[in-house]
C-alpha positions in Angstrom: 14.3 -10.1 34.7 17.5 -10.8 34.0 19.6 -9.8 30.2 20.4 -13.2 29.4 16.8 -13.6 29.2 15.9 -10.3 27.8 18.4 -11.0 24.7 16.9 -14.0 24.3 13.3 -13.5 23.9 12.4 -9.8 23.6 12.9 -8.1 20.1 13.2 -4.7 19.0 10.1 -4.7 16.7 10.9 -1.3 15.6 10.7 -1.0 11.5 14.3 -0.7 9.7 14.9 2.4 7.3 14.3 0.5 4.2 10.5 -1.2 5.6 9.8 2.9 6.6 10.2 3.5 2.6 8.5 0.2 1.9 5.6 1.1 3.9 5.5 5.2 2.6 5.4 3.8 -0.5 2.6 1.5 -0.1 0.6 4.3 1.4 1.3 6.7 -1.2 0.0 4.3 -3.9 -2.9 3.7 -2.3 -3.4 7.5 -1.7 -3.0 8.1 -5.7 -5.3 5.3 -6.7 -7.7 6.2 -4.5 -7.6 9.7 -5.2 -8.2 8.9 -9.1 -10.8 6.5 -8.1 -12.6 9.0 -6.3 -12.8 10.9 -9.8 -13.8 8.8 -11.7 -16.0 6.0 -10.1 -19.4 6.5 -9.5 -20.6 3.7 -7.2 -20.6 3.3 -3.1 -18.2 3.4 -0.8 -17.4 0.4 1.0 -14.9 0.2 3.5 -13.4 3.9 2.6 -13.0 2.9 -0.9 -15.2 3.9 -4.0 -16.6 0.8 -6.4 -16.6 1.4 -10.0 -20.4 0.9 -11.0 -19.6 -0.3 -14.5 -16.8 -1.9 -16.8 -15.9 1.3 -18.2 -15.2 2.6 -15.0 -13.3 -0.4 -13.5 -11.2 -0.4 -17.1 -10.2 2.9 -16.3 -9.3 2.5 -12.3 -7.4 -0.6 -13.6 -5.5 0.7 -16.1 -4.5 4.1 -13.4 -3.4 1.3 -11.1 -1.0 -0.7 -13.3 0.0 2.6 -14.4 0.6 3.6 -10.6 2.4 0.5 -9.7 4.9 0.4 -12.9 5.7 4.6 -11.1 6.6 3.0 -8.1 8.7 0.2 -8.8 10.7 2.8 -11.1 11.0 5.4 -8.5 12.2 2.4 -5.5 14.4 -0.1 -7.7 15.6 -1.3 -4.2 12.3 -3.3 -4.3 11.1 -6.0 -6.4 7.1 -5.6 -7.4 6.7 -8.6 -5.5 7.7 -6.2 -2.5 5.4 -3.4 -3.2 2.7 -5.9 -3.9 2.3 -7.6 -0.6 3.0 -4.0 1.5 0.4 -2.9 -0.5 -1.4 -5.3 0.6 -0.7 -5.3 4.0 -1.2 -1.3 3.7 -4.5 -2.1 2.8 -5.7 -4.8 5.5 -3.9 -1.9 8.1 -6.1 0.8 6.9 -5.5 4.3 6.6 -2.1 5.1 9.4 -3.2 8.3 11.2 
């Protein structure tokens, strides 16, 4: 094959240094909410995660979760909530990383 080629139409898909942080820091809020979840909801697992079984304990796992989120976006100013949000979500969809 020749480079002309190979510049052309292969990428490096390899993550920069700032979508590494992006990514930790998805996983690390969805390690602490998860973690408080755990402690506090009562209901089933589904999918590796714990349901809250009533109000009261969705209220609370709510209110941990805003509280984790405004954490993060104070401790990485280099990314808007709108960032964290979607790798978050993306975090999620991927599953736990091994």
């Amino acid at each position: 094959m020749n480079t002309a080629f190979a510049n052309l139409y292969q990428g490096d898909f390899s993550l920069t240094e700032s979508e590494r942080r992006l990514s930790a820091a998805a996983e690390q809020y969805i390690a602490e909410t998860e973690a408080y979840d755990r402690t506090v909801c009562t209901g089933p697992i589904l999918k590796g995660s714990i349901m809250p079984t009533n109000s009261h304990e969705r209220g609370l796992a709510n209110r941990n979760a805003m509280r984790a989120m405004d954490r993060l976006c104070t401790q990485h100013p280099e990314f808007t909530r709108q960032q964290i949000l979607r790798e978050v979500s993306r975090a999620d969809i991927r599953g736990p990383s091994l």
